[in-house]
N, C-alpha and C positions, 0 to 999 in steps of 0.2 A: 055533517055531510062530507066535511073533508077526508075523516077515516075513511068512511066507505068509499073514496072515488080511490084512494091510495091502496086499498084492499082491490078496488077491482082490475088496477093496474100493474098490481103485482101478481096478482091469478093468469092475467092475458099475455105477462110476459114471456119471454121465448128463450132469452140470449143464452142461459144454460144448458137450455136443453141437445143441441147441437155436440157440446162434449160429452155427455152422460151416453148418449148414445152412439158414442164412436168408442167410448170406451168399454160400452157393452161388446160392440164385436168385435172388438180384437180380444178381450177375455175369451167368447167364442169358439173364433179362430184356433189360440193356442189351444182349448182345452181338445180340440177337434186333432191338433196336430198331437198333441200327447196321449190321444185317444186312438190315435189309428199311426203310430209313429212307425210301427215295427213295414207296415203297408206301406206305406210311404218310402219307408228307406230301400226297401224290397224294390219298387216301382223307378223309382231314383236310379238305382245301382243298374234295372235294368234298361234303362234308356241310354244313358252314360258307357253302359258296356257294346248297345247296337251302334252309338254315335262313333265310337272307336274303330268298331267291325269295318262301319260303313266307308269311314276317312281313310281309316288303312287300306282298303280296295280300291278306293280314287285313288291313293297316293302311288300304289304300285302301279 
């Protein structure tokens, strides 16, 4: 009986599962960023380029 209480409490366990599953989504994440990089850099350049527009018109 001893096996079996040791099997059932290694089945119920948890504590791994916490990093298996953050490391799935950051793999995710990246693949998503490398997946759509060229949109993203496009999206980026164009916010950065309003942020400019906009400070240089307060600042004048």
């Amino acid at each position: 009986m001893n096996g079996l209480k040791g099997f059932q409490e290694f089945i119920l366990e948890e504590e791994g599962l916490g990093t298996v599953e953050i490391i799935l989504i950051i793999v995710v994440l990246i693949s998503l960023v490398l997946i759509f990089k060229k949109q993203l850099q496009a999206l980026v350049t164009e916010v950065f380029q309003k942020i400019t527009e906009d400070s240089n018109a307060v600042m004048s």
